[in-house]
Structure formats: C-alpha cells, structure tokens
SETI-127540 format. One record per residue: residue number from 0; residue in one letter; z, y, x of N, C-alpha, C in turn. Coordinates in Angstrom, 2 decimals. Atoms other than C-alpha are relative to their C-alpha. Layout:
<seq: NUM type: A n_pz: Z n_py: Y n_px: X ca_pz: Z ca_py: Y ca_px: X c_pz: Z c_py: Y c_px: X>
...
***
This chain:
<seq: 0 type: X n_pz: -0.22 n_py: 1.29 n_px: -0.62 ca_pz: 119.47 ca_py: 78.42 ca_px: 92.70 c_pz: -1.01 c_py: -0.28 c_px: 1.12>
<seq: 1 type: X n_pz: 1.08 n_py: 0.29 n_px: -0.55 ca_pz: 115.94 ca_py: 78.49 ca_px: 94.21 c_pz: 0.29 c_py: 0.61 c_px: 1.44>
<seq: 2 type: X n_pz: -0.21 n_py: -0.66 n_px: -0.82 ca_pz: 117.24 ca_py: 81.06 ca_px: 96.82 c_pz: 1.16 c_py: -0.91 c_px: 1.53>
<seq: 3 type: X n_pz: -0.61 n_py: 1.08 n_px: -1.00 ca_pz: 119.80 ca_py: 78.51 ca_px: 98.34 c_pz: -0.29 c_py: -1.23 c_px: 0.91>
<seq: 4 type: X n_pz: 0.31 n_py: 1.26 n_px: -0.61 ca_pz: 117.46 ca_py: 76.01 ca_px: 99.17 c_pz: -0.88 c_py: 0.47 c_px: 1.06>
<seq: 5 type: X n_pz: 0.51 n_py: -0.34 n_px: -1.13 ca_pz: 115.35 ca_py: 78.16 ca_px: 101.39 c_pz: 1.59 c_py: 0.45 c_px: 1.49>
<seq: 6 type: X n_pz: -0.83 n_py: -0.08 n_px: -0.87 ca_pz: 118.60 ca_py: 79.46 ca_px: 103.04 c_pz: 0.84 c_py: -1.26 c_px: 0.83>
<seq: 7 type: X n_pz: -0.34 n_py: 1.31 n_px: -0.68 ca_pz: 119.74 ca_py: 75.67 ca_px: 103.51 c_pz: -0.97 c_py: -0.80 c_px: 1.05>
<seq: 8 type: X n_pz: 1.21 n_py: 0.51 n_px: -0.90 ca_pz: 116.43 ca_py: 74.92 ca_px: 105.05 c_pz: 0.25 c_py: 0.51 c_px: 1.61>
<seq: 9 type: X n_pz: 0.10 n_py: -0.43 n_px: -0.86 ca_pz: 116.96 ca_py: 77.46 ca_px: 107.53 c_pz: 1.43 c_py: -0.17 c_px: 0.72>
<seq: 10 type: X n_pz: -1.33 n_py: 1.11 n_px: -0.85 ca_pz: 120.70 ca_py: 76.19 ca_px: 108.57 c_pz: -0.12 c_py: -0.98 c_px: 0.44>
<seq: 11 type: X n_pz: 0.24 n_py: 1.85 n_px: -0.80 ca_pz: 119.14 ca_py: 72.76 ca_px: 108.86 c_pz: -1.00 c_py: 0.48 c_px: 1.22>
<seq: 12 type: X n_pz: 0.82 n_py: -0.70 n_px: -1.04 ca_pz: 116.52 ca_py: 74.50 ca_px: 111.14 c_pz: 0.76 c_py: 0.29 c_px: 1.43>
<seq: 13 type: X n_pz: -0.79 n_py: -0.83 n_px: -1.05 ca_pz: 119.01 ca_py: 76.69 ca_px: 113.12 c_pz: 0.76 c_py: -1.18 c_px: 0.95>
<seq: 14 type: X n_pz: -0.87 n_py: 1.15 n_px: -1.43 ca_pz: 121.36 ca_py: 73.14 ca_px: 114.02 c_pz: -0.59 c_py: -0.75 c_px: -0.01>
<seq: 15 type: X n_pz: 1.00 n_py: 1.15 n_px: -0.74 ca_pz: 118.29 ca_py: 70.94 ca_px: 114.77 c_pz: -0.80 c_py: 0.89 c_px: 1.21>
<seq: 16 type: X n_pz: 0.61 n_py: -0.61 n_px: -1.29 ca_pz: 117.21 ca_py: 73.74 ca_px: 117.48 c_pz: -1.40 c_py: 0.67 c_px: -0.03>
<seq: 17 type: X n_pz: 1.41 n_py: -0.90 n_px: 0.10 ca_pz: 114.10 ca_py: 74.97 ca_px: 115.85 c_pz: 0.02 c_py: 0.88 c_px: -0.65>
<seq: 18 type: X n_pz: 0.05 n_py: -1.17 n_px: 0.85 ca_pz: 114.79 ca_py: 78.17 ca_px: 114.72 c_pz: 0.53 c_py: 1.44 c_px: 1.49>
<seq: 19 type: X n_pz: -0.62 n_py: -0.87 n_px: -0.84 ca_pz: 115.52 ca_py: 81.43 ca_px: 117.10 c_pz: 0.36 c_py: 1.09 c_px: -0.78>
<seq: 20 type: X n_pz: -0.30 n_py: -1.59 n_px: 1.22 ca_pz: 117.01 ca_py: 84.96 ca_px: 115.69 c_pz: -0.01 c_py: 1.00 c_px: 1.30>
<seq: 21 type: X n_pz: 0.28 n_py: -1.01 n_px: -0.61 ca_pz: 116.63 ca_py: 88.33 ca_px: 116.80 c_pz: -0.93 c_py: 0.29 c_px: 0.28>
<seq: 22 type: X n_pz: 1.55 n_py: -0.25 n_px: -0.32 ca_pz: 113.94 ca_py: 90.41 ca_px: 117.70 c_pz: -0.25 c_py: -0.78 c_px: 1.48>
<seq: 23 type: X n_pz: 0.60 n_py: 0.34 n_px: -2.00 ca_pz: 113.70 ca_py: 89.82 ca_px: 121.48 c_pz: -0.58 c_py: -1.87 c_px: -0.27>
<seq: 24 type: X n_pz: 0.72 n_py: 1.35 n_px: 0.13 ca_pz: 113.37 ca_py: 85.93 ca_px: 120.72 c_pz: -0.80 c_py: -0.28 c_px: -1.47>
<seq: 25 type: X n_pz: 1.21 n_py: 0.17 n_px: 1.07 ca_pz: 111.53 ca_py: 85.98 ca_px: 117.62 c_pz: -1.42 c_py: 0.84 c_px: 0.77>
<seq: 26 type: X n_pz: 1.36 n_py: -0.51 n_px: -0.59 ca_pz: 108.82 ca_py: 88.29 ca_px: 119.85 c_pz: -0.69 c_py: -0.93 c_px: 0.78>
<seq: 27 type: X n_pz: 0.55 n_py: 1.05 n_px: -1.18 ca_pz: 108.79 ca_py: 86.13 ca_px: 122.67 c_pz: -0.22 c_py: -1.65 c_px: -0.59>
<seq: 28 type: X n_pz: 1.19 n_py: 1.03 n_px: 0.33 ca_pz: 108.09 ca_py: 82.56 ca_px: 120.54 c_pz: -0.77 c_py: 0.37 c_px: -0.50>
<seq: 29 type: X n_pz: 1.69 n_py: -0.18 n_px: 0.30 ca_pz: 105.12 ca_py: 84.48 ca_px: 118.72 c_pz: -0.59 c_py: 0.40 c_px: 1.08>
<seq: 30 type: X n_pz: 0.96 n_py: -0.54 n_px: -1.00 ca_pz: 104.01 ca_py: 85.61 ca_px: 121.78 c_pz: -0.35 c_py: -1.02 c_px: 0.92>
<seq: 31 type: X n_pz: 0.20 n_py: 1.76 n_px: -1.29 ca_pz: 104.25 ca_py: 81.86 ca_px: 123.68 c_pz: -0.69 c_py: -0.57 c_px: -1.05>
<seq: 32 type: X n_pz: 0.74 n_py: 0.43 n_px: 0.58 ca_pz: 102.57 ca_py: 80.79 ca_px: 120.87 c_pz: 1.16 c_py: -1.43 c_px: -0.59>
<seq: 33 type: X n_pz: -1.44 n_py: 0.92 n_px: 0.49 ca_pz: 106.10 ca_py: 78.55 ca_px: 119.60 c_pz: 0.01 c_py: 0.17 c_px: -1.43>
<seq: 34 type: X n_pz: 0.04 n_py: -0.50 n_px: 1.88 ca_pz: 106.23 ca_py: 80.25 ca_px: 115.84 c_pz: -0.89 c_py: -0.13 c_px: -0.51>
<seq: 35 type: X n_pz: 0.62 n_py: 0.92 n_px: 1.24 ca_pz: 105.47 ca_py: 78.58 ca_px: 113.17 c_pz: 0.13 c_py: 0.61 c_px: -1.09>
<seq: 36 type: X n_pz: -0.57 n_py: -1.13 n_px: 1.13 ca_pz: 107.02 ca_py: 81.11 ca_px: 110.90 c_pz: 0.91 c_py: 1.39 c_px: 0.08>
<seq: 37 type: X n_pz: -1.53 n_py: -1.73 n_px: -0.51 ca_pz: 108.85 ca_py: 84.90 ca_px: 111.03 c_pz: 0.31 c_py: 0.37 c_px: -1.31>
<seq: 38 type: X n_pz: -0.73 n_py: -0.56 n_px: 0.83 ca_pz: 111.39 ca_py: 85.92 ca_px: 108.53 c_pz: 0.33 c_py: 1.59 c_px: 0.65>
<seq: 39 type: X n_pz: -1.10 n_py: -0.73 n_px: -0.25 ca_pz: 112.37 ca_py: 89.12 ca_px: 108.69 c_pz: 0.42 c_py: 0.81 c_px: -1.00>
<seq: 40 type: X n_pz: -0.82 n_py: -0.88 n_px: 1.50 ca_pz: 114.78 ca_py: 91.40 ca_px: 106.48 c_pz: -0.56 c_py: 0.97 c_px: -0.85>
<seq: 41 type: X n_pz: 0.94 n_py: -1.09 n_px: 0.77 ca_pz: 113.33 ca_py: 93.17 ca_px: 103.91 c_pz: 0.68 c_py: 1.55 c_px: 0.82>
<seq: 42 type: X n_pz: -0.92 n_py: -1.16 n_px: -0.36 ca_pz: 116.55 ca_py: 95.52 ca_px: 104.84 c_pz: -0.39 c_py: 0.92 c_px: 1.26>
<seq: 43 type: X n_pz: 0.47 n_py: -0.48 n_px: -1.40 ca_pz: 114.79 ca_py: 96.00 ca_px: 108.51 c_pz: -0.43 c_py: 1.36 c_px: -0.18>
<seq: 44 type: X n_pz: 1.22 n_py: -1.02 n_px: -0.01 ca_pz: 113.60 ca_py: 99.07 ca_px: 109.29 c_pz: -1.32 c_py: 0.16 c_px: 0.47>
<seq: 45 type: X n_pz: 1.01 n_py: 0.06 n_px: 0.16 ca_pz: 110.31 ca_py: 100.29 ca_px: 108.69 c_pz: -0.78 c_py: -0.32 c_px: 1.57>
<seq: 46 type: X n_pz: 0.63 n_py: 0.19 n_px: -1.19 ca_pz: 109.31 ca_py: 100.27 ca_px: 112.52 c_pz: 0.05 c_py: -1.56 c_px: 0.47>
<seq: 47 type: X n_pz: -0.23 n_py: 1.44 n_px: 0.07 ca_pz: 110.68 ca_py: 96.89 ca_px: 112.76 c_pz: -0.88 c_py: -1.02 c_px: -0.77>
<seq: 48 type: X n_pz: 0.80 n_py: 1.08 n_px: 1.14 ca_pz: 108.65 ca_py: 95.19 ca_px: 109.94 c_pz: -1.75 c_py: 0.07 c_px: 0.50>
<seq: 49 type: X n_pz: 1.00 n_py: -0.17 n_px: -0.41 ca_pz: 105.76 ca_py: 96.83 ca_px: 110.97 c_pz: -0.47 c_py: -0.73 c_px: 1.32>
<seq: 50 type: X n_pz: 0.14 n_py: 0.60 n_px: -1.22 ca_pz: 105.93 ca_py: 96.06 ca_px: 114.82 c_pz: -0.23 c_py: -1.54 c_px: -0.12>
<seq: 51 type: X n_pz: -0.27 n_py: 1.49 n_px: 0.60 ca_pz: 106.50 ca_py: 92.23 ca_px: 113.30 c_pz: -1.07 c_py: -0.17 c_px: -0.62>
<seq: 52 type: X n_pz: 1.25 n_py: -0.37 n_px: 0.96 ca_pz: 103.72 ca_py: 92.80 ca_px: 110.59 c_pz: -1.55 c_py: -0.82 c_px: 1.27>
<seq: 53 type: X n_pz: 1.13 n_py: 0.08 n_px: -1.29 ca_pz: 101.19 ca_py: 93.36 ca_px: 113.73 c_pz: -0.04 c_py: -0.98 c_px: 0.83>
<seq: 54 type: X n_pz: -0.38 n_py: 0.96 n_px: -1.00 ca_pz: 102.78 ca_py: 90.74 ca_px: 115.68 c_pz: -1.10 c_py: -1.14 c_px: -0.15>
<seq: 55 type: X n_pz: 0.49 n_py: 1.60 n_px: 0.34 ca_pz: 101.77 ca_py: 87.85 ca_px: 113.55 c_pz: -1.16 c_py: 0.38 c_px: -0.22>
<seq: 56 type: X n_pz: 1.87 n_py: 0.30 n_px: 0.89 ca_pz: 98.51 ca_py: 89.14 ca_px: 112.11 c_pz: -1.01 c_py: -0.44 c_px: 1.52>
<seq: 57 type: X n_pz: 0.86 n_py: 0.64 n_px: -0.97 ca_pz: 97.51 ca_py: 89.02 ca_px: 115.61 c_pz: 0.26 c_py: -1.46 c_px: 0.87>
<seq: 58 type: X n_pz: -0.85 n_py: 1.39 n_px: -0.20 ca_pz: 99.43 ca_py: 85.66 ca_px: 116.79 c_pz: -0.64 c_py: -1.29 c_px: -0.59>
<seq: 59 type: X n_pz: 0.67 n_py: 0.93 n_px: 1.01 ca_pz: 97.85 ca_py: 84.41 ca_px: 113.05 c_pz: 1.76 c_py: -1.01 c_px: 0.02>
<seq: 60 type: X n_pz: -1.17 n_py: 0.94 n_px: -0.36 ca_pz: 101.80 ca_py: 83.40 ca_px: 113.01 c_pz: 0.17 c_py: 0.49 c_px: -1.90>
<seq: 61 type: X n_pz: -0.40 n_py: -0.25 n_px: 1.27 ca_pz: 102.59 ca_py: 83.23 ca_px: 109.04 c_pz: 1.61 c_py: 1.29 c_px: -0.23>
<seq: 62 type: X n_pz: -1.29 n_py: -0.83 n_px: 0.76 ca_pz: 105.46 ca_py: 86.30 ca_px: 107.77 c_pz: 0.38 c_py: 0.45 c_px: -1.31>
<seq: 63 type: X n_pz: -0.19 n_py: -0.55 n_px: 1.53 ca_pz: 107.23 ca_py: 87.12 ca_px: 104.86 c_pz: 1.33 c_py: 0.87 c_px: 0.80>
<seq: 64 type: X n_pz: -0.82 n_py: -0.67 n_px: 0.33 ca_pz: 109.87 ca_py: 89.39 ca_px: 103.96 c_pz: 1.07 c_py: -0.31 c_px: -0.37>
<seq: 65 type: X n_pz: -0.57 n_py: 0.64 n_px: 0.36 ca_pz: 113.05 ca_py: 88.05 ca_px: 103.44 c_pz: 1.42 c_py: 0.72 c_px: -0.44>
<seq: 66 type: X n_pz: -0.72 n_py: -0.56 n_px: -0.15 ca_pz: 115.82 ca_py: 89.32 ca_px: 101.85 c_pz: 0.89 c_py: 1.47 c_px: 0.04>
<seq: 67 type: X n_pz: -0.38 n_py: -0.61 n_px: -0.85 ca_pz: 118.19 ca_py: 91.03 ca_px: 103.75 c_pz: 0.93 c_py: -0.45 c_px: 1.17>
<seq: 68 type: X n_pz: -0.35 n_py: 0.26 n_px: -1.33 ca_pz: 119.90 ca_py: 91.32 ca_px: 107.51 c_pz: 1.41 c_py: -1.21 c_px: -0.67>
<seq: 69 type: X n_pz: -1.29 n_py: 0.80 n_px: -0.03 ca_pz: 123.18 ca_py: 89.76 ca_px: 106.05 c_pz: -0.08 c_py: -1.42 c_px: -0.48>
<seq: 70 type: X n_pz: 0.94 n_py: 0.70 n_px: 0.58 ca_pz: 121.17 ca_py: 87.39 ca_px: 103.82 c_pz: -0.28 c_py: -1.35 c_px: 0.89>
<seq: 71 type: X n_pz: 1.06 n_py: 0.60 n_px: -0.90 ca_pz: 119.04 ca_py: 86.12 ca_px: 106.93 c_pz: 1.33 c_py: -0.39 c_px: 1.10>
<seq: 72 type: X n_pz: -0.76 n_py: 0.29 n_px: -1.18 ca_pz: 121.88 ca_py: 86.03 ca_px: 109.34 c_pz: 1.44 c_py: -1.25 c_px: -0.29>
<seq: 73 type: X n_pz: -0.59 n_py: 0.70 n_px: 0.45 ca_pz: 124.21 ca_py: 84.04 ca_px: 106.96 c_pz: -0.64 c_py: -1.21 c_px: -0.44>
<seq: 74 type: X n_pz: 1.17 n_py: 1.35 n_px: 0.13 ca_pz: 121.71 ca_py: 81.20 ca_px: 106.30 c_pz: 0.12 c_py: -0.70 c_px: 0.89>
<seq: 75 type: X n_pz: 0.21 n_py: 0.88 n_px: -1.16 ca_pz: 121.56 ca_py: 80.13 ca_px: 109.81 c_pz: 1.75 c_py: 0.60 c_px: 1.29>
<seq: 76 type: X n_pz: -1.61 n_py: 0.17 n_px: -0.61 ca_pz: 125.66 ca_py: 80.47 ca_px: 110.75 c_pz: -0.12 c_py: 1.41 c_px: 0.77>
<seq: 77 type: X n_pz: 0.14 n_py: -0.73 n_px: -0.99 ca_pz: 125.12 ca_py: 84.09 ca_px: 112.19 c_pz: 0.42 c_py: 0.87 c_px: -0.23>
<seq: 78 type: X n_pz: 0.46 n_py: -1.94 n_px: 0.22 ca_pz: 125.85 ca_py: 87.92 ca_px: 111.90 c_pz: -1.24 c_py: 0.22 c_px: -0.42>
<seq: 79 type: X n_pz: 0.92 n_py: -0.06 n_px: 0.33 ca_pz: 123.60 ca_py: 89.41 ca_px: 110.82 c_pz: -1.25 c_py: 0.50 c_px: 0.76>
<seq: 80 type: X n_pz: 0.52 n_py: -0.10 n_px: -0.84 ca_pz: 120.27 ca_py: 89.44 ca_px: 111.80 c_pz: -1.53 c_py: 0.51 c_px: -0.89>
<seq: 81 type: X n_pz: 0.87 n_py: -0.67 n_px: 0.54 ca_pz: 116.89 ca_py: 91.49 ca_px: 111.73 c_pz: -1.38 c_py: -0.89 c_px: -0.34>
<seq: 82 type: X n_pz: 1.03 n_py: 1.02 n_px: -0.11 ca_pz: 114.34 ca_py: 88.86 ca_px: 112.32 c_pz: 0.35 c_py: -1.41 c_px: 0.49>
<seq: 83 type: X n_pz: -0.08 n_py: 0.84 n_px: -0.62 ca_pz: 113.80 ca_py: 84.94 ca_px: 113.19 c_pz: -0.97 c_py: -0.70 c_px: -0.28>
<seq: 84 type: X n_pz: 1.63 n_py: 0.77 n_px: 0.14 ca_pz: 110.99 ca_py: 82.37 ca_px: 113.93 c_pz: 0.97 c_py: -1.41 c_px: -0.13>
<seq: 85 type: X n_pz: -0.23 n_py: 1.57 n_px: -0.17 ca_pz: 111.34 ca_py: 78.73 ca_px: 112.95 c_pz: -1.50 c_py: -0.33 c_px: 0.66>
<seq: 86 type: X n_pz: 0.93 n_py: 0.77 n_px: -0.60 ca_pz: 109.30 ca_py: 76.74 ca_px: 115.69 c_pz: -0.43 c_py: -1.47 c_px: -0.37>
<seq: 87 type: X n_pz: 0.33 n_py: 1.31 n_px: 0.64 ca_pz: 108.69 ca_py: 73.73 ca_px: 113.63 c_pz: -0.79 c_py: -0.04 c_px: -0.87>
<seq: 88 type: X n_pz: 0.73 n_py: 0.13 n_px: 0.97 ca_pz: 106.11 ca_py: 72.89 ca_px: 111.66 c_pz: 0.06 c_py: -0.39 c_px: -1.71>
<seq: 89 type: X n_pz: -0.62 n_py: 0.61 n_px: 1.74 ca_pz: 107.59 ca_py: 70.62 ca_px: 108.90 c_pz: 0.93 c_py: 0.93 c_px: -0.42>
<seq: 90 type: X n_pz: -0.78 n_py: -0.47 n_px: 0.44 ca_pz: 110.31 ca_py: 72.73 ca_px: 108.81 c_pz: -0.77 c_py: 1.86 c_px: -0.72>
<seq: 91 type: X n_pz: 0.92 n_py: -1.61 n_px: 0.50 ca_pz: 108.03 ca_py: 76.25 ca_px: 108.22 c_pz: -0.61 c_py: -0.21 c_px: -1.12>
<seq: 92 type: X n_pz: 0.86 n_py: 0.57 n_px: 1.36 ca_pz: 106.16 ca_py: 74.29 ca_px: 105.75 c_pz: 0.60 c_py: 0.27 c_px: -1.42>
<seq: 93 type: X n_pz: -0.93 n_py: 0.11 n_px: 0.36 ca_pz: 108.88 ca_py: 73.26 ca_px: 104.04 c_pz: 0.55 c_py: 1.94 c_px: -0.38>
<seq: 94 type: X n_pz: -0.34 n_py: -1.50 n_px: 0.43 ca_pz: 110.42 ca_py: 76.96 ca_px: 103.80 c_pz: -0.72 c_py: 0.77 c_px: -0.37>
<seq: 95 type: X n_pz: 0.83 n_py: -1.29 n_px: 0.83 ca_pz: 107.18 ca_py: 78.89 ca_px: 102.89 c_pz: -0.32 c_py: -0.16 c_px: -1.69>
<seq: 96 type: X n_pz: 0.52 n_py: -0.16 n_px: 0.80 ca_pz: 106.89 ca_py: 76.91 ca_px: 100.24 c_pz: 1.06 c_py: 0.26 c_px: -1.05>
<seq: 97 type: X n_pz: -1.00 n_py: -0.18 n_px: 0.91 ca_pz: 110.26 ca_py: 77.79 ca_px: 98.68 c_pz: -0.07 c_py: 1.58 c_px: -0.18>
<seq: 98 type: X n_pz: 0.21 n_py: -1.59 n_px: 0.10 ca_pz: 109.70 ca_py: 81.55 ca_px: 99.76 c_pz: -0.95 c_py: 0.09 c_px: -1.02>
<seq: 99 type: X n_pz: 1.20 n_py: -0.18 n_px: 1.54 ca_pz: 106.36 ca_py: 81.35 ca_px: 97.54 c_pz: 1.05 c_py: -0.40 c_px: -1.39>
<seq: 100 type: X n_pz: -0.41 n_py: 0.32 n_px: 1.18 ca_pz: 108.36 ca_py: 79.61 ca_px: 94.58 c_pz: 1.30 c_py: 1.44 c_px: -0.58>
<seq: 101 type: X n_pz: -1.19 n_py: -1.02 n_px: 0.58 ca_pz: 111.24 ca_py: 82.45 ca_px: 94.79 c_pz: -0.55 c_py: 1.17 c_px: -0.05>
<seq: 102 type: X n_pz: 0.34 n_py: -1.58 n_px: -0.17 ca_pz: 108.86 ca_py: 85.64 ca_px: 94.77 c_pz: -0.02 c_py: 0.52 c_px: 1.37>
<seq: 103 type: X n_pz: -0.58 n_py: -0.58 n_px: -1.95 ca_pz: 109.40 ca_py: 86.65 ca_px: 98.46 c_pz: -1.62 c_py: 0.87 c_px: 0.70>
<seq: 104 type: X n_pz: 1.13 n_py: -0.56 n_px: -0.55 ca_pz: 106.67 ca_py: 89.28 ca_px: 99.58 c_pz: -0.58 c_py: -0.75 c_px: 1.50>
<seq: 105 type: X n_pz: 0.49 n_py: 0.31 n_px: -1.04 ca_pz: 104.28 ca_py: 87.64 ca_px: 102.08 c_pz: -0.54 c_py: 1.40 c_px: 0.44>
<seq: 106 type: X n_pz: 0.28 n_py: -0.96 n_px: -0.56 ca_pz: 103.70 ca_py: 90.14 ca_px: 104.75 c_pz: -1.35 c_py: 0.34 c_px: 0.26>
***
C-alpha cells in the first residue's frame, strides 16, 4: 500500500510542473542546481546509476533507487522511464520520506 503513495506523490509532482524525466533533463536540473531529488530505476543500467550516483554526490542532490523503468514511468503518466528529478522541495521531502518507510536503497 506504502508503495502507492510514493508513486501518487510523484503524479501530483509530474501535473503541478515540478518533476522532469529522462536522463538528459534529470542531468541538466542537477547540474542548474533545480533538483531536489533523483529517482532512478533500480532496472537502469549499471552505467546509468552510476553516472547518476556521481552526479548527485557531487551536486549533494539526494538519490535513491527506485523500483523499476516501468514502475517510475507509470507513476508520473509516462512510458517508461530511466531517471527523474522532482524540483520541489516540499514535494522531495514529502517522497523521501515514503521511499525511507518502503525500504528503497538510498544511493
């Protein structure tokens, strides 16, 4: 049950405008300094998680592990997808602390 309420978080995210998907825009708000949070698929591959991994530690942008691509991409009305940053604060808040309550490897 616990798993639905992070994925509802991130639908309410996606249609209030603070959320991006994909790598290319999940790179570019940790790199403008916009992300507040990065999901990405556990399912990702390893070069992917990693490259992401490095991103935030140097950014200091919070990541976990989420999942997977179909998982992450169906949450926020999408295909599926490898990565995404929510740029909101309340709303990142809000979702890490459901990721902590459901087990969810912090990166």
């Amino acid at each position: 049950m616990r798993q639905n309420k992070t994925a509802g978080l991130l639908g309410l995210a996606a249609r209030a405008g603070k959320l991006v998907s994909g790598e290319f825009c999940t790179e570019r708000e940790v790199k403008s300094g916009k992300a507040a949070l990065v999901l990405v698929a556990d399912d990702a591959s390893d070069n992917t998680k990693k490259r992401f991994k490095n991103m935030c530690d140097f950014y200091k942008v919070p990541i976990y592990f989420y999942k997977d691509k179909d998982t992450l991409g169906h949450a926020i009305g999408k295909e599926f997808r490898a990565s995404l940053a929510v740029l909101d604060q309340g709303f990142a808040g809000s979702i890490r602390k459901h990721l902590e309550t459901e087990g969810n490897t912090i990166a």
